[in-house]
C-alpha positions as CSV (number, residue, x, y, z in Angstrom):
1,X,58.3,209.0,4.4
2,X,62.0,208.2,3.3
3,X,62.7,207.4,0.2
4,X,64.9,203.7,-0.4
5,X,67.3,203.3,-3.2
6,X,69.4,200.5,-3.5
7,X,72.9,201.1,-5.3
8,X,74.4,198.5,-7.0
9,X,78.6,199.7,-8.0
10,X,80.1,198.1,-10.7
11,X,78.8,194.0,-11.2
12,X,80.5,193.0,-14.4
13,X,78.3,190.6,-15.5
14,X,79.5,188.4,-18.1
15,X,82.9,187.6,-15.9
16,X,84.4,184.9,-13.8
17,X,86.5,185.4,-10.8
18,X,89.6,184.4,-10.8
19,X,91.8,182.0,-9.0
20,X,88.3,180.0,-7.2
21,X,89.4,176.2,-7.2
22,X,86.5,174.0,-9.0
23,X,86.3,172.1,-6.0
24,X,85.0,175.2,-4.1
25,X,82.8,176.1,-6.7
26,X,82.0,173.2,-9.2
27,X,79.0,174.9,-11.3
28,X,80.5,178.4,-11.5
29,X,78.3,180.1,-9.4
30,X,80.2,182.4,-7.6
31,X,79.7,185.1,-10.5
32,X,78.5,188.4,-10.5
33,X,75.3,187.2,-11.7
34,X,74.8,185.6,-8.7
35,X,75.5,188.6,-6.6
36,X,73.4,190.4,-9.1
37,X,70.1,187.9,-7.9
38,X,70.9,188.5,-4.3
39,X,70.8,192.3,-5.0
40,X,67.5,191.9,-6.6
41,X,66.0,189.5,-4.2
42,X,67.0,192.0,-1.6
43,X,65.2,194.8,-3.5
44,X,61.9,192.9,-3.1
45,X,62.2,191.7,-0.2
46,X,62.9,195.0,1.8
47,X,61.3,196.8,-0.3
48,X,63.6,199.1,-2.6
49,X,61.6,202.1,-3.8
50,X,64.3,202.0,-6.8
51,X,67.5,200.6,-8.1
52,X,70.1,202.2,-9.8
53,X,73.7,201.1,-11.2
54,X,76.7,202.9,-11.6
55,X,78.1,201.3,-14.6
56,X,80.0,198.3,-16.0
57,X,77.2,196.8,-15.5
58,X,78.2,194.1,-18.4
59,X,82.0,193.4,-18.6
60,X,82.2,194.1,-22.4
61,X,80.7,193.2,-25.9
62,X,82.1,189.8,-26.4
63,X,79.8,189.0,-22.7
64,X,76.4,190.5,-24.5
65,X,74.8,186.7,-25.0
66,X,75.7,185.7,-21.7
67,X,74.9,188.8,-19.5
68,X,71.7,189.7,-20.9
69,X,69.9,186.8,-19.5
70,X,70.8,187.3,-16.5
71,X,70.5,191.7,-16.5
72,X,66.5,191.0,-18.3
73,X,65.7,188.3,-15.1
74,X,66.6,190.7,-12.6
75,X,64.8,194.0,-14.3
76,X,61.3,192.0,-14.8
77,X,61.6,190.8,-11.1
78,X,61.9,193.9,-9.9
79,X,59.4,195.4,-12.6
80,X,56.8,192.7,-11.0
81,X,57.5,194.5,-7.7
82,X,56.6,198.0,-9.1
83,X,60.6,198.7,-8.4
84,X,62.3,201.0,-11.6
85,X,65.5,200.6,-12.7
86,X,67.8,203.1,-14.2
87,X,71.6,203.0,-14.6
88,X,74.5,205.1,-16.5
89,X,77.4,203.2,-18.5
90,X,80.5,202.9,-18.0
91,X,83.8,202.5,-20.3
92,X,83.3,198.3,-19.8
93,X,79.9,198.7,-21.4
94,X,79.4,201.8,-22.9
95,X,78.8,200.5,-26.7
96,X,77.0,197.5,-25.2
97,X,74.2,199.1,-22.5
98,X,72.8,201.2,-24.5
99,X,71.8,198.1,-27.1
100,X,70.9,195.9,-24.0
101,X,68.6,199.0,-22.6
102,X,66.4,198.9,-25.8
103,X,65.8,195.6,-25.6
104,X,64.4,196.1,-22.1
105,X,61.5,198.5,-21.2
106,X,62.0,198.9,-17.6
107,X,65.5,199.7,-17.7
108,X,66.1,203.0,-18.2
109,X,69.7,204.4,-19.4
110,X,70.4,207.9,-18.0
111,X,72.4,210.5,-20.2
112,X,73.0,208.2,-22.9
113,X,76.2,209.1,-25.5
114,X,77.7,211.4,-22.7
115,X,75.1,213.8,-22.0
116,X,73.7,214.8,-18.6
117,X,70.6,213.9,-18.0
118,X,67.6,214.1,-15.0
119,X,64.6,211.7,-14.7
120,X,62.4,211.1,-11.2
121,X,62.6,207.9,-10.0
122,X,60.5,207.8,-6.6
123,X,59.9,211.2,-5.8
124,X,64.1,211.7,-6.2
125,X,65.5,213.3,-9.2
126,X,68.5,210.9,-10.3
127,X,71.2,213.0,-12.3
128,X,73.7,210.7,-14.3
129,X,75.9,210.9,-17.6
130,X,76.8,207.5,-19.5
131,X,79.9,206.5,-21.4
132,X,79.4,207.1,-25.4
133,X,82.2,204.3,-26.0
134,X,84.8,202.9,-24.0
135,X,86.9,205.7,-23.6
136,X,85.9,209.4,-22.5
137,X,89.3,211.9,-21.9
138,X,87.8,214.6,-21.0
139,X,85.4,215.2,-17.6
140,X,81.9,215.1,-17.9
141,X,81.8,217.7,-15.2
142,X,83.2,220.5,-17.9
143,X,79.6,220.4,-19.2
144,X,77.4,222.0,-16.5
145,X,75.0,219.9,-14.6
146,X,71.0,220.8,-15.2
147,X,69.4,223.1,-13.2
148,X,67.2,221.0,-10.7
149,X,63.6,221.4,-11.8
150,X,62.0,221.6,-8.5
151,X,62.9,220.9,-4.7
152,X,63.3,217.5,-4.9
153,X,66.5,215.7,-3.5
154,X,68.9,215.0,-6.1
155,X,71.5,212.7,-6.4
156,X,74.1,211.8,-9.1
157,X,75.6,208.4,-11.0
158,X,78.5,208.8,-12.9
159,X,80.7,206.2,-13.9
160,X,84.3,209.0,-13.4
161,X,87.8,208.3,-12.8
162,X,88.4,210.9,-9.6
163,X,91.6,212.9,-9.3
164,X,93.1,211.2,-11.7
165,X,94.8,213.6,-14.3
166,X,95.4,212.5,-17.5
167,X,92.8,209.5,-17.6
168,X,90.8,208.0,-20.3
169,X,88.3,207.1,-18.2
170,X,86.0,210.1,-17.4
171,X,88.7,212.1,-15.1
172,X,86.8,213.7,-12.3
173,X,88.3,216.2,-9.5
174,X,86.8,216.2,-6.1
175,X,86.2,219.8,-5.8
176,X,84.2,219.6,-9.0
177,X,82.1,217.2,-7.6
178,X,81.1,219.0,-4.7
179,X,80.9,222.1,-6.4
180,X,78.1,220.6,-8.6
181,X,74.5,221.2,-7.6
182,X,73.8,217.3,-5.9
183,X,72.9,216.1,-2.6
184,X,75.1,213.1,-3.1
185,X,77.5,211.4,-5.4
186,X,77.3,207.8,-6.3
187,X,80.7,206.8,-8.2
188,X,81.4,203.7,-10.3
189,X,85.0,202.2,-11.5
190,X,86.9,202.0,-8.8
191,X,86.0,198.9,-7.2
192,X,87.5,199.6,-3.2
193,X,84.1,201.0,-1.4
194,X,84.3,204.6,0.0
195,X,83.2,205.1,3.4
196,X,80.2,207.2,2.0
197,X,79.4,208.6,5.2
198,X,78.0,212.2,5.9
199,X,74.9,213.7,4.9
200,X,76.3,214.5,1.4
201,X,77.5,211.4,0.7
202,X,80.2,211.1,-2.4
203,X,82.4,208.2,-3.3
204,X,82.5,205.3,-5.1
205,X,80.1,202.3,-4.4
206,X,82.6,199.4,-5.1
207,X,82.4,195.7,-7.0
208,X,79.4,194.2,-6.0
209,X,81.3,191.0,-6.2
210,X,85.3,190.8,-5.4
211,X,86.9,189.6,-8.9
212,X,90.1,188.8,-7.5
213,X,92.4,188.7,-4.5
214,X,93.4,192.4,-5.1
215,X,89.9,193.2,-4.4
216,X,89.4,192.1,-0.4
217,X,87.2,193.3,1.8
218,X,83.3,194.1,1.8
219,X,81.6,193.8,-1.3
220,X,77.9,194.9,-2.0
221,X,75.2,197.1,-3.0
222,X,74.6,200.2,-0.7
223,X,70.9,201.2,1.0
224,X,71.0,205.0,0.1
225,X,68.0,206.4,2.4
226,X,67.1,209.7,1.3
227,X,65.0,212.1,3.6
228,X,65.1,215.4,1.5
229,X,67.5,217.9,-0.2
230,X,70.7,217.7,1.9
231,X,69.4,214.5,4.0
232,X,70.8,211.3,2.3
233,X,72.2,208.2,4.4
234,X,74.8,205.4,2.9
235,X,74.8,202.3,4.6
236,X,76.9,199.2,3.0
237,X,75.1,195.4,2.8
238,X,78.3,192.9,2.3
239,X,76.5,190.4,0.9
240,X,78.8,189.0,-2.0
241,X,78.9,185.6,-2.0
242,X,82.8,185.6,-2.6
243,X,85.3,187.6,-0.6
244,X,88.3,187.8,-0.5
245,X,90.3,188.2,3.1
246,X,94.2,188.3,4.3
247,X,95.3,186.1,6.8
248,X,98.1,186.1,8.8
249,X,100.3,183.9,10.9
250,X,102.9,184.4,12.8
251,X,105.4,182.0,12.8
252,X,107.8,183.3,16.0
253,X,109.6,180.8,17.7
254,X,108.4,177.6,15.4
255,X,111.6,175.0,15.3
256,X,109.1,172.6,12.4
257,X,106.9,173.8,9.8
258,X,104.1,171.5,10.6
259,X,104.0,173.2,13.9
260,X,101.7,176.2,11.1
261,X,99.0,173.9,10.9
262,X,97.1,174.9,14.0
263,X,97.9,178.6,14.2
264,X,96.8,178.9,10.6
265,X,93.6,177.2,11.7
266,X,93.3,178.8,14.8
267,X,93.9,182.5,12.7
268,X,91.4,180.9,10.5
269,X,88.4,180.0,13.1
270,X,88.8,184.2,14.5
271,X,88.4,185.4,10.7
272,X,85.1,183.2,10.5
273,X,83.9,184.6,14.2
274,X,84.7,188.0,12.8
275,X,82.8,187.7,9.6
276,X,80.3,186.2,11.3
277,X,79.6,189.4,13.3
278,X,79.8,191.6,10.8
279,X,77.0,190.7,8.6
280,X,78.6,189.3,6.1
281,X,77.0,186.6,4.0
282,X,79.8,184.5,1.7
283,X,79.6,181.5,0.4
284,X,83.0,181.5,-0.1
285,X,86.3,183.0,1.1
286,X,89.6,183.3,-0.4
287,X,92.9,183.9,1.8
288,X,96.3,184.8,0.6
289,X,98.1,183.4,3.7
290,X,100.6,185.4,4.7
291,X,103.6,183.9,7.3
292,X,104.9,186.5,9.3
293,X,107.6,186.3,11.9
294,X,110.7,184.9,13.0
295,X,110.8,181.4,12.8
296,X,113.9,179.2,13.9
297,X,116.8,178.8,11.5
298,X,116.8,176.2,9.3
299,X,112.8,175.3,8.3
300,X,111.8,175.6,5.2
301,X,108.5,176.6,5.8
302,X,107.5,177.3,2.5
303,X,108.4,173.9,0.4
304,X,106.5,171.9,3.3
305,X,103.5,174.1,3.0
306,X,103.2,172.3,-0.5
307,X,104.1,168.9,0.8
308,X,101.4,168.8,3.5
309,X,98.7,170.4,1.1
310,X,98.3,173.4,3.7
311,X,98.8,175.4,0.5
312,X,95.7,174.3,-0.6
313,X,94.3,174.0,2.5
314,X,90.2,173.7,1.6
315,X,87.8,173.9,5.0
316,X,84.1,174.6,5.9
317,X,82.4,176.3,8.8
318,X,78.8,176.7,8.9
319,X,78.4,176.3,5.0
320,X,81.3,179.1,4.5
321,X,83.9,177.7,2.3
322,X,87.5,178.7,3.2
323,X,90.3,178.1,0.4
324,X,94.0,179.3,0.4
325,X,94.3,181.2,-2.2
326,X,98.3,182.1,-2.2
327,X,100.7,181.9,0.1
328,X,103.3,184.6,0.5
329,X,106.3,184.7,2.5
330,X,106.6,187.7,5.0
331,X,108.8,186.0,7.6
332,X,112.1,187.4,9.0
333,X,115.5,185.8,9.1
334,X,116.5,184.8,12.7
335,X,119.6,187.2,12.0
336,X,121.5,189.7,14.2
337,X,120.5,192.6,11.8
338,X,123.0,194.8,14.3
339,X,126.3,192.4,13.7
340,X,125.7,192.1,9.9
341,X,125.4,195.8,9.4
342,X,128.8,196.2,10.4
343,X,130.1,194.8,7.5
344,X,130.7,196.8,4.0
345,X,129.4,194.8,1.8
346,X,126.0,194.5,0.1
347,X,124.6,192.5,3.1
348,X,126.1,194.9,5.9
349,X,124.1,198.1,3.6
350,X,120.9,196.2,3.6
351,X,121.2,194.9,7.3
352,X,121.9,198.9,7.8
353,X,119.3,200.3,5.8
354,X,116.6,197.7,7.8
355,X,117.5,199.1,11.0
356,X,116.9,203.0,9.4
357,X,113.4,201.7,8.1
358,X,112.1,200.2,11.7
359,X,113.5,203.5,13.8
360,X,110.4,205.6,14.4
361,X,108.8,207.9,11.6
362,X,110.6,211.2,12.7
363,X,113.9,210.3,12.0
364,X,115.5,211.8,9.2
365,X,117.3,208.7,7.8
366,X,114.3,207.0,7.8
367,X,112.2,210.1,6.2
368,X,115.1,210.3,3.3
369,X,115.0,206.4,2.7
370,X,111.4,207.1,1.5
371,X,111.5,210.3,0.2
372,X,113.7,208.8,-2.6
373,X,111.4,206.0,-3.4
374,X,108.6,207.8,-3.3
375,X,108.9,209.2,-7.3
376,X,110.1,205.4,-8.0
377,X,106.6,204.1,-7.0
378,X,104.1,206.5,-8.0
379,X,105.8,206.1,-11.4
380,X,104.8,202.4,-11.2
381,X,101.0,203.3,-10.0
382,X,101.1,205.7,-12.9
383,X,101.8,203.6,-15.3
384,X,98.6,202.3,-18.2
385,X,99.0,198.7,-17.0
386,X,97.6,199.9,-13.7
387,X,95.1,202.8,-15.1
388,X,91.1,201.7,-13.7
389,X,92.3,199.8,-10.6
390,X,91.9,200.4,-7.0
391,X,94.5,203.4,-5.9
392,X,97.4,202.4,-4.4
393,X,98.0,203.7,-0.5
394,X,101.5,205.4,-0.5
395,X,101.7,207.1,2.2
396,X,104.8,206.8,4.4
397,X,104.1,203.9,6.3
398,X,102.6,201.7,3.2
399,X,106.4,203.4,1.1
400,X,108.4,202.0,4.8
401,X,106.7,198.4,4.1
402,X,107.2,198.0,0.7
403,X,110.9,198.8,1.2
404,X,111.4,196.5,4.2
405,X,109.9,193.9,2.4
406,X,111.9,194.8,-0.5
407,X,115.3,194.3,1.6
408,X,114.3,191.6,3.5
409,X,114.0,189.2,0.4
410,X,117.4,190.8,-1.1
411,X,119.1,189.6,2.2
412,X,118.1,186.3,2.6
413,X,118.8,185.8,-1.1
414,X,122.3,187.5,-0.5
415,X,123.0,185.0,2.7
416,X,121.6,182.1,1.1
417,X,123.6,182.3,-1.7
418,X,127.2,183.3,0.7
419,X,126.0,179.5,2.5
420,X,125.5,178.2,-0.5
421,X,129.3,178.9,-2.4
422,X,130.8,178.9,1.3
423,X,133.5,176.1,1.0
């Protein structure tokens, strides 16, 4: 018979979202713990064979107090089910977990002060390494793995940093990962969800709970069905009670900017139908509204979005709370790019270089436009400041938007200021 393990990513308990408006959430309860207790509750009620955590599973010292209440509720509910619990640290709670472990008999801690270690949890052997501190430089994978001690399945939690030279945050590289002797990979730190798909699956689990508006998308545990040695299934459960979601509007063709009101509600009604379909269970959903487009000269969209509160816009459909979250300005001027890049000055190079950046990906202007930015961003997503977040996408087309985005702010500031000294 299968074996039923659900995998809980990084939860953080001990921290607050950001940017949720009190009115949306007036007793704070759109928290990792809560998502934690929906995790749990859908342990016993489906039946988990086990549970296991892939670190941060308390957001750091100072949150001890606070988080073990809630961590010691969840373990004894699922010890009164007969459901065991084991988890590895990570670099949020590395000094913490191990002292919040002791305290708790049914938790176990796997490979405590960076060692590797195996235990059996429902007829699967679970491999992991914990964080000694918050900090580990070097990879744990330089240490061979145990030798399996039978034929069981076998699958590994590690809290790593992958492909990611130079990290202080247990740098892992792929290869060494699926050269190690494991029927699957569970990864915690990165908080964007890998697809996990295969029958080796390996990849990172993701937040249990988005923590901010950089982190959209599904959030939640995974069920990771195991059928023997080389036989493992991932399948994601979006259950978060706050997500986070982009939405669009395109503002073509609209001569007042209360004319946004019902095509931001209308884009707003198709994100709830798609949710809806897909499973997903919020509470609550942030939006960064973004206004797209080419609307007519003239408007000034943005200031009236404050005036008529659609900034702040706050709605309800079936018990889902919708909240904009931040609006950002994507919209086009109503310009003719091809006159103004005849001219020579700064506005004639930018109108030029727009019309390089939206000719099709083979051309060689365009190619050499991003092929010099290229070193310019990955320097900025190298950067400490940035070190344990989601990876940035910089591929060519993600490089292409940044710099038409880039240039089409620098223009209309350029114009704007040429109407605004014109005599």
């Amino acid at each position: 018979m299968p074996v039923r393990i659900l995998a809980i990513g990084d939860l953080h308990l001990g921290r607050r979202p950001s940017r949720v408006p009190a009115a949306v959430d007036p007793a704070g309860r759109l928290t990792p713990a809560a998502a934690w207790a929906m995790c749990v509750e859908r342990a016993v009620r489906e039946g988990a064979d086990a549970v296991v955590l892939a670190g941060d599973v308390v957001e750091d010292s100072d949150d001890l107090y606070e988080a073990f209440p809630d961590l010691r509720r969840g373990v004894e509910r699922l010890a009164d089910h007969n459901i065991p619990v084991a988890a590895v640290s990570g670099n949020h709670d590395g000094a913490v977990l191990p002292r919040l472990a002791e305290s708790l008999p049914a938790f176990r801690l796997i490979g405590q002060g960076g060692t590797w270690e195996a235990i059996e949890l429902a007829g699967v052997e679970i491999l992991g390494w914990s964080f000694p501190g918050t900090t580990a430089p070097d990879s744990p994978l330089a240490t061979p793995v145990p030798q399996r001690g039978g034929n069981q399945p076998r699958i590994g939690l590690l809290h790593c940093d992958r492909d990611q030279t130079g990290s202080r945050y247990a740098p892992v590289r792929s290869a060494d990962l699926q050269a190690a002797d494991s029927d699957a990979w569970l990864l915690g730190h990165i908080h964007r969800p890998d697809a996990l798909a295969g029958p080796r699956p390996i990849g990172y689990l993701g937040s249990v709970l988005g923590l901010d508006p950089g982190e959209p998308g599904a959030r939640g545990p995974w069920w990771i069905r195991v059928d023997g040695p080389g036989h493992i299934e991932a399948e994601h459960i979006p259950l978060a009670p706050l997500r986070w979601e982009p939405l669009t509007v395109n503002a073509d063709g609209v001569e007042h900017a209360d004319d946004l009101h019902p095509r931001v509600m209308a884009a707003l009604d198709e994100l709830h139908l798609a949710l809806s379909r897909s499973g997903a269970e919020p509470q609550a959903v942030g939006c960064r509204l973004q206004i797209t487009g080419r609307p007519s000269a003239g408007i000034a969209i943005e200031a009236r979005l404050q005036e008529t509160g659609l900034a702040e816009l706050h709605e309800v459909r079936d018990g889902v709370h919708y909240f904009i979250e931040a609006v950002r300005m994507a919209t086009e001027p109503a310009l003719d790019l091809e006159r103004l890049a005849q001219g020579s000055d700064p506005v004639g190079l930018l109108a030029r270089r727009l019309l390089i950046l939206r000719r099709d990906p083979g051309d060689r202007e365009r190619a050499e436009l991003i092929r010099r930015a290229r070193p310019e961003l990955e320097a900025v997503t190298r950067q400490r400041t940035y070190w344990g977040l989601e990876p940035s996408d910089l591929g060519e087309a993600r490089i292409a938007e940044v710099l038409e985005q880039a240039a089409r702010r620098a223009l209309e500031h350029l114009l704007t200021q040429d109407r605004e000294t014109a005599p």
